[in-house]
C-alpha positions, -999 to +999 in steps of 0.1 A: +000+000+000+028+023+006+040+019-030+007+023-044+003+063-037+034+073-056+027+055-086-004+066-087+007+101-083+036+097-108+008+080-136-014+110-132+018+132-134+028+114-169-005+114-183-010+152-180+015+164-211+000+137-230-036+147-224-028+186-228-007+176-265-026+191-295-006+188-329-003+216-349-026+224-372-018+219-414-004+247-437-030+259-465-022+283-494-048+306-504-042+314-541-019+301-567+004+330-580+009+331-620+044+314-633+071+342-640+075+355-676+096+343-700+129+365-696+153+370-726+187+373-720+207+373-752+190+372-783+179+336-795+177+326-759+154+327-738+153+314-696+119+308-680+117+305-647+082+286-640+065+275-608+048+246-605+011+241-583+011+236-544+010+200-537-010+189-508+009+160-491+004+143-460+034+160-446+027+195-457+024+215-490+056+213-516+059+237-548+090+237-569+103+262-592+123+258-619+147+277-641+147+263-679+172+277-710+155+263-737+146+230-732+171+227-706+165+224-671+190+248-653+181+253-619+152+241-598+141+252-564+119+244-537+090+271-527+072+250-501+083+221-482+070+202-455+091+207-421+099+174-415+132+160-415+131+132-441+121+161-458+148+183-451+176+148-463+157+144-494+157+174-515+189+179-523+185+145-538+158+151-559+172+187-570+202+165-577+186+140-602+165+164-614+191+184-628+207+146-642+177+136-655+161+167-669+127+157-666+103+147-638+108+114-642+129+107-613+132+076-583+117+082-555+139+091-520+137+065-497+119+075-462+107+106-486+080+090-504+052+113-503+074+145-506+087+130-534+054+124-549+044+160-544+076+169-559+074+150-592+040+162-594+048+198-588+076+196-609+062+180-638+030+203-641+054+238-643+075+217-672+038+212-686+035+246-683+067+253-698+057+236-728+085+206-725 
């Protein structure tokens, strides 16, 4: 009996941050802003820089922007991404192969799945829009 009072006062004790948790609450984006113009920058060549749509993932929005000379896929960066730390790991990979690639048609990051997903997607629609 002696035991019994402070483990029942040490069980209430652990089971009040755990009642009190509340997750945070998901990112939403309002409005979708137009893709940049078409900016020329020595004549017969031409650089767009195009963003893609928000992708709603699990883990949070991702948008990509990329940078195109031509045809060719110069630069791409990420507007949105979830805060996550998979997340964090797995972009430089798929910048990386993006850029090897030069298309959205890209592996998947391990332990990145869905940001990868929303990524390709992301990507692929602002090459769409591009015209590629």
């Amino acid at each position: 009996m002696k035991r019994a009072l402070p483990v029942l006062v040490l069980t209430v004790a652990g089971l009040v941050p755990v009642v009190r948790y509340a997750p945070a609450a998901p990112t939403r984006v309002a409005a979708e802003p137009a893709p940049a113009p078409t900016v020329s920058t020595a004549p017969g060549s031409t650089v767009q820089v195009v963003a893609g749509p928000t992708v709603e993932t699990e883990k949070g929005p991702v948008r990509v922007e990329v940078t195109l000379d031509g045809d060719r896929i110069t630069t791409v960066r990420m507007l949105q991404q979830p805060d996550h730390p998979q997340t964090t790991a797995a972009v430089p990979t798929l910048i990386e192969e993006t850029l090897q690639e030069q298309s959205a048609d890209i592996d998947t990051v391990s332990g990145a799945t869905v940001t990868s997903d929303g990524y390709r997607e992301s990507l692929q629609a602002a090459l769409d829009a591009q015209g590629s």
